[in-house]
Every structure is written in structure tokens, then in C-alpha cells.
C-alpha positions in Angstrom: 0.0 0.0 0.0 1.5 3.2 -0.7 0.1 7.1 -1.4 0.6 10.5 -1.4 0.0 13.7 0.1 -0.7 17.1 -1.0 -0.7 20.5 -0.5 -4.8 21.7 0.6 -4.9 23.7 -2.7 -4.1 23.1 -5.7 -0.8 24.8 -7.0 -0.4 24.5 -10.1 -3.1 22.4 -12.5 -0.7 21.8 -15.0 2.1 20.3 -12.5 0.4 18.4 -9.6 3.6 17.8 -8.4 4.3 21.0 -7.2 2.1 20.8 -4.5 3.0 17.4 -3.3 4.4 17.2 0.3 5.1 13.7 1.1 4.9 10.1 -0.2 4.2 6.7 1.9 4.8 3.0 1.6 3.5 0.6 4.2 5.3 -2.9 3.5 5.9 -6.1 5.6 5.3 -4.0 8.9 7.3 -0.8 8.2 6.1 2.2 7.2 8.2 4.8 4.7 7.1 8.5 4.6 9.3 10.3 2.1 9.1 14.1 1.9 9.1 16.2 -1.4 12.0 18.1 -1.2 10.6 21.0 -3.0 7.7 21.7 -0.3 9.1 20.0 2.8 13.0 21.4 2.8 15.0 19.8 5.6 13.2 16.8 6.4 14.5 13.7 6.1 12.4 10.3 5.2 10.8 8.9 8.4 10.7 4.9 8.8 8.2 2.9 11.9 7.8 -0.7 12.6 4.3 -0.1 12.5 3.4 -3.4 14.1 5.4 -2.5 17.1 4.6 1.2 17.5 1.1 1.7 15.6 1.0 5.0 16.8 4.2 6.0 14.6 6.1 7.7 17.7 9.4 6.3 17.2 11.2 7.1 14.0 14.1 4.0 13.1 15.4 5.8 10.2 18.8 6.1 11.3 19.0 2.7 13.2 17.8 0.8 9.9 19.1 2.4 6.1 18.7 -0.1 4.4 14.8 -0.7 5.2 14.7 2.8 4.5 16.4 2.6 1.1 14.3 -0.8 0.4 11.1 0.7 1.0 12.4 4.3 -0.9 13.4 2.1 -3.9 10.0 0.4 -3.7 7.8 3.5 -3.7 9.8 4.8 -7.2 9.0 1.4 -8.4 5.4 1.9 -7.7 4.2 5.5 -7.6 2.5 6.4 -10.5 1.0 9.4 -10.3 -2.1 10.3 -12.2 -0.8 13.1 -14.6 1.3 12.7 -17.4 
């Protein structure tokens, strides 16, 4: 399972994008939110073992790179977003 999340308005019809602020992956019990660098400048990707901390209050993306870079390479697999 995996989405997207954007800005309340719309910023630009012709380039959706613009107006995106982060992406998600939920895989095997983690979860990957991935900021858009453009809107969210400073933040870094976030990674929980959602099966152990459902409430997402303990970020293990520095303990665990390479879930975070499985689940990153994942989401580019996937995402497709709706405009050309």
C-alpha cells in the first residue's frame, strides 16, 4: 500500500507535483514516509515498525538504512502518479 499527500490547494493544475508534500509505503510491517524536497526542505524520510509502534512515535530511520532505502526504492517502483 502506498500514497501520497498534498498541499490543501491546488498549486499549479498543469504540474500536480508541485504541490506534493510527502509520499508513503506501508510494506511487511514498516512504514516509509518520504518528503518532497521541494515543499518540505529539511526533512528527512521517516521509517516505523508499524506493528510494534502503531502510533508511529518512534522514527528508526537512522538505526535501519537499508529498510529505508528498500522501501524508498519500492515507492519509485510503484508511484504512479495520475498526470502525465
Amino acid at each position: 500500500m502506498s500514497g501520497e499527500c498534498f498541499t490543501h490547494d491546488a498549486v499549479d493544475l498543469d504540474r500536480p507535483e508541485s504541490g506534493l508534500r510527502w509520499r508513503w509505503i506501508v510494506r511487511d510491517g514498516w512504514k516509509l514516509i518520504l518528503p518532497a524536497a521541494w515543499n518540505e526542505p529539511g526533512t528527512r524520510p521517516e521509517l516505523y515498525r508499524i506493528v510494534d509502534d502503531p502510533f508511529e512515535r518512534s522514527d528508526l530511520a537512522a538505526r535501519h538504512p537499508r529498510q529505508v532505502d528498500r522501501l524508498r526504492r519500492q515507492l519509485e517502483k510503484d508511484w504512479k502518479p495520475a498526470w502525465p
